[in-house]
MDTraj code that builds the backbone (N, CA, C; nanometers):
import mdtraj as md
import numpy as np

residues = "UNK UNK UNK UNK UNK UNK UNK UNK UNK UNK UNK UNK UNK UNK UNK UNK UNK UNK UNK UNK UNK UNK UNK UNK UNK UNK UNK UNK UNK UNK UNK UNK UNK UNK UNK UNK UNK UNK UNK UNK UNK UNK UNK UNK UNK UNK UNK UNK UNK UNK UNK UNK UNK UNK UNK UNK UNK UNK UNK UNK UNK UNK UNK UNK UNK UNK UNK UNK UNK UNK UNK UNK UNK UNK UNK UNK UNK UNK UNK UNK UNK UNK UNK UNK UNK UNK UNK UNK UNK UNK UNK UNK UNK UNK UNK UNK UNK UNK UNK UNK UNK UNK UNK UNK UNK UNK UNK UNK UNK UNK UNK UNK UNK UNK UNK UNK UNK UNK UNK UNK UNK UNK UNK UNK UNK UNK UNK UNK UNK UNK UNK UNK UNK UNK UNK UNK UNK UNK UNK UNK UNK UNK UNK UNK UNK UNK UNK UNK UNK UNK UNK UNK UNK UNK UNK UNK UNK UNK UNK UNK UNK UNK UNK UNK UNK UNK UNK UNK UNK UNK UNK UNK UNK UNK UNK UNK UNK UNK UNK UNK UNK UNK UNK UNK UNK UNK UNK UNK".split()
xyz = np.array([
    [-1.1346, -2.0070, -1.8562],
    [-1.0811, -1.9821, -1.9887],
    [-1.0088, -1.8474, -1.9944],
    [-1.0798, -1.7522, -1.9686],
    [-1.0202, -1.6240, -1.9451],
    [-0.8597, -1.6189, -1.8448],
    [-0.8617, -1.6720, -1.7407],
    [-0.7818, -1.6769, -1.6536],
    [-0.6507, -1.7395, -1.7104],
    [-0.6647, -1.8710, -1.8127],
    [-0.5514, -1.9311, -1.8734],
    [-0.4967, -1.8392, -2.0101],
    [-0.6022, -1.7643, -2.0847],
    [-0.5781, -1.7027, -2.1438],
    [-0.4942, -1.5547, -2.1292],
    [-0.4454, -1.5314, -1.9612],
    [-0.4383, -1.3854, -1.9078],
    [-0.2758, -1.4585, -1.8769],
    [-0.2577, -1.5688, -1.8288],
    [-0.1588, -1.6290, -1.8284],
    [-0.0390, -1.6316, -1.9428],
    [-0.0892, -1.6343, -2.0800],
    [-0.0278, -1.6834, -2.1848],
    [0.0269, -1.5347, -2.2428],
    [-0.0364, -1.4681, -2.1660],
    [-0.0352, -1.3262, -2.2580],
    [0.1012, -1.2311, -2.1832],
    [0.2520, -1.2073, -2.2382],
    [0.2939, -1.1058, -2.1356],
    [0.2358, -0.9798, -2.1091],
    [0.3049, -0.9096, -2.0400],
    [0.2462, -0.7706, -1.9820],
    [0.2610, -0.6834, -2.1704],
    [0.3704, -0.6784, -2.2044],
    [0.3980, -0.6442, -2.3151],
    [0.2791, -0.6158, -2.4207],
    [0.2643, -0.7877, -2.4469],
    [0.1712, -0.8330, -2.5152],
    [0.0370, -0.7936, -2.4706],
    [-0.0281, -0.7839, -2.3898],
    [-0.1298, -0.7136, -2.3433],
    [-0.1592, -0.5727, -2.3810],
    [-0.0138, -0.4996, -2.3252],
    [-0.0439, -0.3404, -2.3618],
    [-0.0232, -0.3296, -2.5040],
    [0.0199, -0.3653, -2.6225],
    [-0.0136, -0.4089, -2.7557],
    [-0.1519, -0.4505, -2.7490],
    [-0.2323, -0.5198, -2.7169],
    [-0.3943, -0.5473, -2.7607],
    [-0.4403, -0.4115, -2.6648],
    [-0.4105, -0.3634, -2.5604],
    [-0.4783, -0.2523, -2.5249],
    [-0.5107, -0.1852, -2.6165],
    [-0.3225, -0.1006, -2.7132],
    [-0.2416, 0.0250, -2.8076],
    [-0.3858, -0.0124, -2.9291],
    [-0.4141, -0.0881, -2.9284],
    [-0.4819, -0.1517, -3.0915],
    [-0.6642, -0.1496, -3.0520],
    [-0.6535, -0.1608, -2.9490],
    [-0.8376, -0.1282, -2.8775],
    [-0.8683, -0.2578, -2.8508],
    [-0.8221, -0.3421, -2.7987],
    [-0.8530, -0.4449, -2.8261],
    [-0.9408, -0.4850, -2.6781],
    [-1.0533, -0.5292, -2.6763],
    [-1.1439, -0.5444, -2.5253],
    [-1.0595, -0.6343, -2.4718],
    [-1.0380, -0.7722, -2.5203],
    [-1.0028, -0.8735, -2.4666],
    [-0.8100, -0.8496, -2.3886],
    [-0.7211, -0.7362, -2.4658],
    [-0.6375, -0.6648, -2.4024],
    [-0.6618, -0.5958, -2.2464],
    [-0.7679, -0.5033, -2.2772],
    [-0.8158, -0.4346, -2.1274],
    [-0.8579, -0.5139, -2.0371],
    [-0.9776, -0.6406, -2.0258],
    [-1.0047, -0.7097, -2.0061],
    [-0.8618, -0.7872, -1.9358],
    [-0.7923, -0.8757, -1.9751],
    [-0.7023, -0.9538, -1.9204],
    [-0.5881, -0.8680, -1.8540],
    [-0.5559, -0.7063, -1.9119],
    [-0.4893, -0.6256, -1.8353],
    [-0.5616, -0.6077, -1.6799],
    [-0.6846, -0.5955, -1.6700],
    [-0.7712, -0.5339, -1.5563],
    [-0.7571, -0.6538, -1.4495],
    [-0.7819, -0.7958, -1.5405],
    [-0.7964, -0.9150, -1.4010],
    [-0.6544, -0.9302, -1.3714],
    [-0.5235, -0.9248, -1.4751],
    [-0.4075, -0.9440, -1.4053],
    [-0.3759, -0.8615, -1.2840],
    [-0.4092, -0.7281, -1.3167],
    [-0.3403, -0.6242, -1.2096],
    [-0.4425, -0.5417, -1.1065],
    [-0.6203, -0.5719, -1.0850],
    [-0.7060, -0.4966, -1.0559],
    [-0.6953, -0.5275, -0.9076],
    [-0.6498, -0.6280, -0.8470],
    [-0.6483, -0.7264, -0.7253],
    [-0.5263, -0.6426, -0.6224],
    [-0.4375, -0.6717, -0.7288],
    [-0.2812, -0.6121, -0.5992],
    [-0.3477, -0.4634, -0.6313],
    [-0.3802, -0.4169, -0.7024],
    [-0.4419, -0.2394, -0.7306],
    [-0.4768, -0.2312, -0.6497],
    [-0.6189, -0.2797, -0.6329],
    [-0.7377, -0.2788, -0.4938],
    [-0.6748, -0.3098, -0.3557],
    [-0.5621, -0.3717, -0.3509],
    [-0.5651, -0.4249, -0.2066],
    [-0.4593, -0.3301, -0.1587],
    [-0.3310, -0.2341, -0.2482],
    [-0.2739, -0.1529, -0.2292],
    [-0.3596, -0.0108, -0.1591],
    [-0.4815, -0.0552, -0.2140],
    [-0.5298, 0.0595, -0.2168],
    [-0.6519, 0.1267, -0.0734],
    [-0.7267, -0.0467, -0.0617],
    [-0.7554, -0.0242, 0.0739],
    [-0.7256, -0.0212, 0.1490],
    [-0.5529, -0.0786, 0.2103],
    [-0.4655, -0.0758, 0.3150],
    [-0.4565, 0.0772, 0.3571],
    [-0.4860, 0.1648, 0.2085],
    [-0.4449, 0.2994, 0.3185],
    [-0.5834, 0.3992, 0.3101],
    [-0.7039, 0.3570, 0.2136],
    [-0.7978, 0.4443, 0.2381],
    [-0.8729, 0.3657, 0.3231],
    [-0.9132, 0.2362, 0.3536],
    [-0.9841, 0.1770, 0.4459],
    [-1.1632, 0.1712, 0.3936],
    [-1.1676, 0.2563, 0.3699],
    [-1.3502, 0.2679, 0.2989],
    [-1.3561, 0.1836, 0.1018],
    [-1.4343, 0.0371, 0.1322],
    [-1.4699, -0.0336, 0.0419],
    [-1.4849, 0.0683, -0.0914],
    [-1.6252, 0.1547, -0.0415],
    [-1.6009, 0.2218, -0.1874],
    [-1.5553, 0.3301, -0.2112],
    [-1.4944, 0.3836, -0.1153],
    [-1.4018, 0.4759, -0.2256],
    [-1.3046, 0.4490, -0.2461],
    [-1.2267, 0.2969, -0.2033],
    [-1.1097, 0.2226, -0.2667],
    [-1.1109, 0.1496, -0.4232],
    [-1.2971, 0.1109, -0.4382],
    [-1.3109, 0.0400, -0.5469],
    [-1.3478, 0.1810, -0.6415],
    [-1.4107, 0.2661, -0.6006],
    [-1.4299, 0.4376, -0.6946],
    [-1.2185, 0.4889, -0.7475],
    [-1.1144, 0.4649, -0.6340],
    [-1.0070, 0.5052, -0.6783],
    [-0.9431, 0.4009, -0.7737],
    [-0.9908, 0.2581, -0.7553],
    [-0.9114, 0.1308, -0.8292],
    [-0.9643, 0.1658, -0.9862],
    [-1.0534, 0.2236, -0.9622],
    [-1.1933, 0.2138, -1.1082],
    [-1.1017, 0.3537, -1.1641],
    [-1.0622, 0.4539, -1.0891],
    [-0.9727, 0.6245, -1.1634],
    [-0.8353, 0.5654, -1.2036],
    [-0.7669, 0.4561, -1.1401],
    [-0.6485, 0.4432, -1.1856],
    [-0.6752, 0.3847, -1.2864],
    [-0.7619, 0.2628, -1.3311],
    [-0.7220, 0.2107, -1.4675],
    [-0.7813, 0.2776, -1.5711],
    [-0.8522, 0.3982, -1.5202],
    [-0.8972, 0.4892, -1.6714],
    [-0.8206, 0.5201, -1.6923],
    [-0.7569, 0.6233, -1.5747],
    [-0.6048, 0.7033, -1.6380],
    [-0.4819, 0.6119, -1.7314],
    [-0.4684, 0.4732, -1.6660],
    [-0.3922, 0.4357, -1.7378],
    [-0.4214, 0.3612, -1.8793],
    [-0.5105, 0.3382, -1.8592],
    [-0.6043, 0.2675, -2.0371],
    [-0.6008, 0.4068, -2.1126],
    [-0.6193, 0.5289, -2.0275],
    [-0.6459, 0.6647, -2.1814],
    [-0.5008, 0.6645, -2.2111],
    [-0.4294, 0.5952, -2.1467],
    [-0.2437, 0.6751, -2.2038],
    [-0.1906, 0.5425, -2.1869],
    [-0.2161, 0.4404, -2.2465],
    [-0.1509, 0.3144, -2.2000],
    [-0.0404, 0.2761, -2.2571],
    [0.0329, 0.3581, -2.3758],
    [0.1584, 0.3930, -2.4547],
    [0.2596, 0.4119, -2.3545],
    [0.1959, 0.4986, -2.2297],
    [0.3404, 0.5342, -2.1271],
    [0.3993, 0.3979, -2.0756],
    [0.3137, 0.2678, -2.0704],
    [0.3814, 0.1420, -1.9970],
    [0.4824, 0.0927, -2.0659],
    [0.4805, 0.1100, -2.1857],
    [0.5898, 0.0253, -2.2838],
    [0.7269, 0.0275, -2.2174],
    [0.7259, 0.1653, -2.1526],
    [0.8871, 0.2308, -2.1239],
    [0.8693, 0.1592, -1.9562],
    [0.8129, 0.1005, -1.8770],
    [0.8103, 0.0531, -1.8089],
    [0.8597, -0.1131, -1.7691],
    [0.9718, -0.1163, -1.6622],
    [1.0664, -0.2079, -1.6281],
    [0.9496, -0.3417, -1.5430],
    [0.8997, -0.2442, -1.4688],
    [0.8214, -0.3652, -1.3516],
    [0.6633, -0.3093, -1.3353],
    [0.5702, -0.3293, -1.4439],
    [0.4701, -0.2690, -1.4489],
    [0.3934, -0.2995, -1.3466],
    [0.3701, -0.4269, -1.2555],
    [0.3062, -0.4129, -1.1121],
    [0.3509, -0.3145, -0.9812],
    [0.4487, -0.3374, -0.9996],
    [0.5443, -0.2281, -0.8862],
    [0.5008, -0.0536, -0.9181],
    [0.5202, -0.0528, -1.0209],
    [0.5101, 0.0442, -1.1169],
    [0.3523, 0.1073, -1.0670],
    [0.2509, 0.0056, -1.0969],
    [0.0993, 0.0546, -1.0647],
    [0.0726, 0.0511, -0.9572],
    [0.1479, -0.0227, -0.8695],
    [0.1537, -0.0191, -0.6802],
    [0.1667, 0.1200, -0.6528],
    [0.3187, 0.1594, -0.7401],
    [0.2842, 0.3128, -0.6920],
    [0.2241, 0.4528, -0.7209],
    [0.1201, 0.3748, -0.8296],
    [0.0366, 0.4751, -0.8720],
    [-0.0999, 0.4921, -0.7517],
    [-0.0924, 0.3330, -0.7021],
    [-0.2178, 0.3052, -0.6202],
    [-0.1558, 0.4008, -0.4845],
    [-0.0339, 0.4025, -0.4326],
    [-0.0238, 0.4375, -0.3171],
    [-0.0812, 0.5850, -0.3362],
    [0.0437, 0.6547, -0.4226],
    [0.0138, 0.7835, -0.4703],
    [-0.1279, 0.8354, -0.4298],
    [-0.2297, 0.7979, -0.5561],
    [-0.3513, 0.8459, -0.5756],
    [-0.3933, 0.8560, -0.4646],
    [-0.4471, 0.7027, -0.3848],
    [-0.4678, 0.6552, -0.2025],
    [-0.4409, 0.7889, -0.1186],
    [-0.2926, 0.8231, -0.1088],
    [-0.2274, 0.9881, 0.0046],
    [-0.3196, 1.0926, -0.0886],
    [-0.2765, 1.0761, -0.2176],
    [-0.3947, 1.2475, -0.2476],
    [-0.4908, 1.2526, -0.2121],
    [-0.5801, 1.1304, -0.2371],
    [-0.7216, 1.0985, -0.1858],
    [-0.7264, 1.1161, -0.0196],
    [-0.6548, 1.1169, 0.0364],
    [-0.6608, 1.1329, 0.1677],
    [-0.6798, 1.2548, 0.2358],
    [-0.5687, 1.3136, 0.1677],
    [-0.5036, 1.4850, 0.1643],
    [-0.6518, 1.5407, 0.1195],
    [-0.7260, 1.5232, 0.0289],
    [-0.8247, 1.5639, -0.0485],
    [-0.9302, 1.5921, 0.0373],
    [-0.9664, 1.4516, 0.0922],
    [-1.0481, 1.4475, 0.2314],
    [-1.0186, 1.4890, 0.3652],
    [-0.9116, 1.5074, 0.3791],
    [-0.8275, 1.6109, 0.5105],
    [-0.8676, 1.4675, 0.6017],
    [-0.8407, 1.3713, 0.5408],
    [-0.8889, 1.2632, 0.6656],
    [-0.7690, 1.2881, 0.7362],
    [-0.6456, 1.3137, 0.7088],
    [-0.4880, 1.3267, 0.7452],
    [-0.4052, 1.4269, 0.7350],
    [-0.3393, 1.4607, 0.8417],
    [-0.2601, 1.5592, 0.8284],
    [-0.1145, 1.5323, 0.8515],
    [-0.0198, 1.5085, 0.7794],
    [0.1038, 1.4311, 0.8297],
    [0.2374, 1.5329, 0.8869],
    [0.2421, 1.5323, 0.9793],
    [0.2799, 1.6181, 1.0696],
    [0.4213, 1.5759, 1.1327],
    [0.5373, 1.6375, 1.1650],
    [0.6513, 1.6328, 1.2055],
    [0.6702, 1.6216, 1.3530],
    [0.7478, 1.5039, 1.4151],
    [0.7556, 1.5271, 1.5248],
    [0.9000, 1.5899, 1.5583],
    [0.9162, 1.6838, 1.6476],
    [1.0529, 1.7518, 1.6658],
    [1.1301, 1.6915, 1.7834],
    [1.2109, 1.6522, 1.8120],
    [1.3091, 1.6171, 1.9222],
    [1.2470, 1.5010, 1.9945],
    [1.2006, 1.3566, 1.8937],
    [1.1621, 1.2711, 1.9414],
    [1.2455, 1.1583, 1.9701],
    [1.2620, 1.0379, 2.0561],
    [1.3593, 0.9786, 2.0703],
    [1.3073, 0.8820, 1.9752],
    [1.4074, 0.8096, 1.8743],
    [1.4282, 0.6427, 1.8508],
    [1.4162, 0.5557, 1.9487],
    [1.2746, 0.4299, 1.8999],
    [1.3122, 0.3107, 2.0535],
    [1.4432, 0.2847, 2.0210],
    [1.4938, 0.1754, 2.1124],
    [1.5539, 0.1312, 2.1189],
    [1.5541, 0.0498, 2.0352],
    [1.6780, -0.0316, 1.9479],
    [1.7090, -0.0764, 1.8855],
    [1.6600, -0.2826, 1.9369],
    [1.7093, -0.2722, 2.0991],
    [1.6902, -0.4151, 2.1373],
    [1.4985, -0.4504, 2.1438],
    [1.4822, -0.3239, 2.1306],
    [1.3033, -0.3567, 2.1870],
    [1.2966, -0.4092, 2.0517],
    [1.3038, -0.3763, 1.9192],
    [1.3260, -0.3997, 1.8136],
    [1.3266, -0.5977, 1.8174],
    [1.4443, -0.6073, 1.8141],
    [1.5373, -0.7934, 1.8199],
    [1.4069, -0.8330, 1.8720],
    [1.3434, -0.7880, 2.0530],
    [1.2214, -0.8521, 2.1082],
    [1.1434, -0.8515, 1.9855],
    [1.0557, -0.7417, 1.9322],
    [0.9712, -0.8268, 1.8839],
    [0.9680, -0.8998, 1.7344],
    [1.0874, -0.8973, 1.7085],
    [1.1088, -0.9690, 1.5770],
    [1.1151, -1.1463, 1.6453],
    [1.1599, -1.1661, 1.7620],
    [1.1642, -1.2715, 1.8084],
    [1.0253, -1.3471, 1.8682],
    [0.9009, -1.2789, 1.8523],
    [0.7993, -1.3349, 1.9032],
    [0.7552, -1.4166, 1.8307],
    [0.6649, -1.4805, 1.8286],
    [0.5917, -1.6175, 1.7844],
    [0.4858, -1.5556, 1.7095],
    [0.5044, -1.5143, 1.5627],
    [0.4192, -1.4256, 1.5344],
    [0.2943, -1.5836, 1.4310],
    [0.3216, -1.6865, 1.4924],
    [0.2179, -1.7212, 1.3974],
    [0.0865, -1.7528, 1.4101],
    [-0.0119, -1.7978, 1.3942],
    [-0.1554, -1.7451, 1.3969],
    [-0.1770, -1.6266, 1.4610],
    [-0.0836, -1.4599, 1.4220],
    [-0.1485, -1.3856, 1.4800],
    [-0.1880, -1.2789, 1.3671],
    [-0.1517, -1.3114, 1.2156],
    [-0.1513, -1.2245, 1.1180],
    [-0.3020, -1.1610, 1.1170],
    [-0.3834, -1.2224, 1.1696],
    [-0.5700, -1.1317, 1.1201],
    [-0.5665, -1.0547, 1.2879],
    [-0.5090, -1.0677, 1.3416],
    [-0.4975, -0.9832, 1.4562],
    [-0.4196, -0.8863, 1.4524],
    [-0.3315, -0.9058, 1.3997],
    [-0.2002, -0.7602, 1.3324],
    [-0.2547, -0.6888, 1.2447],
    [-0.3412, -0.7548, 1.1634],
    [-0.4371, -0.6728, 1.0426],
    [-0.5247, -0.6017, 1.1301],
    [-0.6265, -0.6844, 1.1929],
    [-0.7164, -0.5698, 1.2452],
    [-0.6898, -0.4826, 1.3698],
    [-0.5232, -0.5093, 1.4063],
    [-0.5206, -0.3534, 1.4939],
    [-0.4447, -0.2753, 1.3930],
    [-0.4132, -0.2907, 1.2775],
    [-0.3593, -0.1995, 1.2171],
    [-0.4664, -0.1136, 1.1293],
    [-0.5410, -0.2066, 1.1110],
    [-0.6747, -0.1006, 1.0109],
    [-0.7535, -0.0488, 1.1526],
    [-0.7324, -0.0467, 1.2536],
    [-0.8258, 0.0391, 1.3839],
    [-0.6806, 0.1546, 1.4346],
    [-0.6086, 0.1578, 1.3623],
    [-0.5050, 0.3128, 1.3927],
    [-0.5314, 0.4030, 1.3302],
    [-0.4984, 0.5297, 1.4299],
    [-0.5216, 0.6586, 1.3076],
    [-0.4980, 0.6402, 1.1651],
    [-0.5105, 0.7207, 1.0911],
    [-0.4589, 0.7297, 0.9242],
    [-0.3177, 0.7602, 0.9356],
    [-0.2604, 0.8500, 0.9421],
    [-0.0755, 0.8634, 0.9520],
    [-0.0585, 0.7587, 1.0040],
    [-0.0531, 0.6944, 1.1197],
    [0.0423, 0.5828, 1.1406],
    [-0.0026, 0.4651, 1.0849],
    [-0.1400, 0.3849, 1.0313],
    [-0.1809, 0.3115, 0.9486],
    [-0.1434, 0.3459, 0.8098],
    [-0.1453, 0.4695, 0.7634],
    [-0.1143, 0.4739, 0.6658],
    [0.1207, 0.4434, 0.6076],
    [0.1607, 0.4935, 0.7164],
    [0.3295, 0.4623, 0.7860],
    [0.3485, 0.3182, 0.7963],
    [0.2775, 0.2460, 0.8621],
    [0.2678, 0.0975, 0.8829],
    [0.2490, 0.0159, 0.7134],
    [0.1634, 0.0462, 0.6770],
    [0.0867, 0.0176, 0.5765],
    [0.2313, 0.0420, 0.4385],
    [0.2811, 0.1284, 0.4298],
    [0.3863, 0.1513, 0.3337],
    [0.4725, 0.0890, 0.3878],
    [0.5117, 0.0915, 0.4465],
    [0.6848, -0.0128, 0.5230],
    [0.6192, -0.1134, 0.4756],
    [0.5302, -0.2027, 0.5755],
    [0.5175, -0.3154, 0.6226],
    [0.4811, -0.4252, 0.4204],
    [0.3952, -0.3446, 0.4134],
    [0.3244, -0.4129, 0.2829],
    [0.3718, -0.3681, 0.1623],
    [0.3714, -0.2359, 0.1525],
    [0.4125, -0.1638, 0.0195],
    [0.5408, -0.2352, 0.0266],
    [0.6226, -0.2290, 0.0772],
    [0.8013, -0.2922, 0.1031],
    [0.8359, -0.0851, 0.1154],
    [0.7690, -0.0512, 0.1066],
    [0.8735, 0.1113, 0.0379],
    [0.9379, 0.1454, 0.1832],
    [1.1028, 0.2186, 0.1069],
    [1.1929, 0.2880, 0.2113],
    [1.1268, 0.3682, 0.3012],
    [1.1655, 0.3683, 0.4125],
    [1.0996, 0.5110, 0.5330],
    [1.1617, 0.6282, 0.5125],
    [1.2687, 0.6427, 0.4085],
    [1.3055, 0.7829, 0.3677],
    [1.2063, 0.7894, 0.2365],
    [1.1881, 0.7125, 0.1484],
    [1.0790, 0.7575, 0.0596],
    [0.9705, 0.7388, 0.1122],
    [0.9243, 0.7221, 0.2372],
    [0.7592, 0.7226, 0.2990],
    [0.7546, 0.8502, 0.3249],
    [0.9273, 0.9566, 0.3958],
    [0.9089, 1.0662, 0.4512],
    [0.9098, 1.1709, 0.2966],
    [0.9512, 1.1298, 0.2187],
    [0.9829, 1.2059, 0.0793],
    [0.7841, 1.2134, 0.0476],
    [0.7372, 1.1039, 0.0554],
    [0.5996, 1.1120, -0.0265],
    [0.5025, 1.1802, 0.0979],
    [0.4926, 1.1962, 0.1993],
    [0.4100, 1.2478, 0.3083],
    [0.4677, 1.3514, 0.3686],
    [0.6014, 1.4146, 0.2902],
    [0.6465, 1.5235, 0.3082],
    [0.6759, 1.5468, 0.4732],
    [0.6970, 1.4744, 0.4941],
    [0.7354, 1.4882, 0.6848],
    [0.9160, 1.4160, 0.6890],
    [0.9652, 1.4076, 0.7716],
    [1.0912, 1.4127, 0.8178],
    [1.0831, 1.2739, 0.7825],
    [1.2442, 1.1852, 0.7750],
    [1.2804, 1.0633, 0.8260],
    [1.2255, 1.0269, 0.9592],
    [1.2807, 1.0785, 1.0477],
    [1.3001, 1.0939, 1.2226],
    [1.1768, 1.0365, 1.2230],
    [1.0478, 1.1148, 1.1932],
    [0.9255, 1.1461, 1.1900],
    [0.8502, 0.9652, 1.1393],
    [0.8668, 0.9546, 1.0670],
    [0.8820, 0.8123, 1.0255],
    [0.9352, 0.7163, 1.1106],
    [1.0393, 0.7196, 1.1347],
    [1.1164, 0.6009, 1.1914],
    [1.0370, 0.6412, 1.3204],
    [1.0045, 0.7226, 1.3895],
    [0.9710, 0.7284, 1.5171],
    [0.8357, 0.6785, 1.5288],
    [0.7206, 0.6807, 1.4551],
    [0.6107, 0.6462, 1.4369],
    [0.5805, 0.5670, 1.4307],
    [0.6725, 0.4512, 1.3000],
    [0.6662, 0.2683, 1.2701],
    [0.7194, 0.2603, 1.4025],
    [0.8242, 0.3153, 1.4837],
    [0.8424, 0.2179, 1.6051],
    [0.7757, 0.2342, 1.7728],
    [0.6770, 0.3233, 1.7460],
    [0.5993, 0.3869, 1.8624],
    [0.4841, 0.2697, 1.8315],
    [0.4243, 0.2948, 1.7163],
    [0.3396, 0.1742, 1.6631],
    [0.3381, 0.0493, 1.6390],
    [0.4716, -0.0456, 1.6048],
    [0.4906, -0.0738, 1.6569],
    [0.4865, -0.1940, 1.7789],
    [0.5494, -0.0819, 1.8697],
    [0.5421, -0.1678, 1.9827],
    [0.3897, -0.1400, 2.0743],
    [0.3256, -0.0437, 1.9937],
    [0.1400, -0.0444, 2.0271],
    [0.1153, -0.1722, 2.0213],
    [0.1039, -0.2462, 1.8519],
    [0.0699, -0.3581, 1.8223],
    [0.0895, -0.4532, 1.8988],
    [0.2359, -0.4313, 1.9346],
    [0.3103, -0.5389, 2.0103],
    [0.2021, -0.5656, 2.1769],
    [0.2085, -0.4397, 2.2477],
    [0.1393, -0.4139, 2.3524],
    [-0.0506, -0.4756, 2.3259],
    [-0.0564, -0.4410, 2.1998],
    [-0.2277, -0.4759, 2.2091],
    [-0.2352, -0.6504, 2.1799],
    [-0.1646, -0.7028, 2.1316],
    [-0.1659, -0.8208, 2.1099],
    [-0.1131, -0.9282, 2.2346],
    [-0.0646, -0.8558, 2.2822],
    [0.0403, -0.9365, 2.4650],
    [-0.1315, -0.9015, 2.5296],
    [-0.2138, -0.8033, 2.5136],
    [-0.3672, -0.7754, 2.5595],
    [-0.4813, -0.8693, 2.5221],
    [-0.4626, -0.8868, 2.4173],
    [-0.5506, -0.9788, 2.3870],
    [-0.5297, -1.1397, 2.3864],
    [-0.3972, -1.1754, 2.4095],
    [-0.3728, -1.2891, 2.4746],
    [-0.3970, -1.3283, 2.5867],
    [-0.3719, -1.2292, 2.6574],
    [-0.3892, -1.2298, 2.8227],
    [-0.5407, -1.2765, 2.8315],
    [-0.6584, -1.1868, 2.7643],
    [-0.7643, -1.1872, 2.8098],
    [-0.8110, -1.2615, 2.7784],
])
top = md.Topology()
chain = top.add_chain()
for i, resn in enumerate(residues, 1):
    res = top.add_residue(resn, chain, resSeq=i)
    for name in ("N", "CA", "C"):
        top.add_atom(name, md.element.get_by_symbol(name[0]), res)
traj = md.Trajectory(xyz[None], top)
């Protein structure tokens, strides 16, 4: 019932029953958007609860000021990048990460590239997942914004304050890790 009822309701219309106090507003706001929140959110902190402790800080912040969404074009996109955001401070916070510049690094190659866009990537998606959540934090966290977030690698280097270069060199060092650990675990 709830679920058909979250359906009928636009985003609009929702943040109106929020503006007015309305439970059943917060409520159908929280199940529409708490899911892509949470899953934005463990891709880059990795720890259950302090992904569900940061999912639980974003929708206070945004329920105490929920007037600011009105002016908002694409309110999921919109809270994606509140989730990434918070996720890097929370990181920074914990010094789990330090995102660091590499100087005079080469670009792969462009053809290694074509290779592995051309592989047979199917039944290997829970294997791409779990070597990507077993990488450091910078380059899981680099992977994790390209790959899923969709976001530019000049705005990955704008938000982690490190170079382009630095970026582009990292998604493609990593990569062709993946690439390498998965040709490994076929073999064996």
């Amino acid at each position: 019932m709830e679920i058909e009822k979250n359906i009928l309701f636009s985003d609009k219309k929702l943040i109106s029953l929020c503006e007015a106090g309305n439970e059943l507003g917060y409520s159908l706001f929280y199940q529409r958007y708490s899911k892509p929140i949470y899953n934005s959110v463990i891709r880059l902190v990795t720890d259950f609860s302090e992904a569900e402790d940061i999912t639980q800080d974003i929708f206070i912040t945004i329920f105490s000021d929920i007037k600011k969404l009105n002016d908002i074009e694409n309110i999921e996109a919109w809270l994606k990048r509140v989730a990434v955001n918070k996720s890097i401070s929370h990181l920074r916070k914990k010094k789990k990460v330090y995102f660091t510049d590499i100087e005079n690094t080469s670009i792969v190659d462009e053809s290694e590239d074509l290779l592995v866009e051309k592989q047979d990537w199917d039944g290997k998606i829970e294997q791409i997942i779990t070597i990507i959540e077993s990488l450091p934090t910078e380059t899981r966290t680099i992977v994790n914004l390209f790959l899923f977030e969709n976001i530019a690698q000049e705005e990955i280097a704008k938000m982690l304050g490190i170079t382009n270069t630095t970026v582009r060199s990292k998604y493609h060092r990593t990569k062709k890790k993946i690439l390498e650990l998965l040709l490994q675990k076929n073999i064996s």
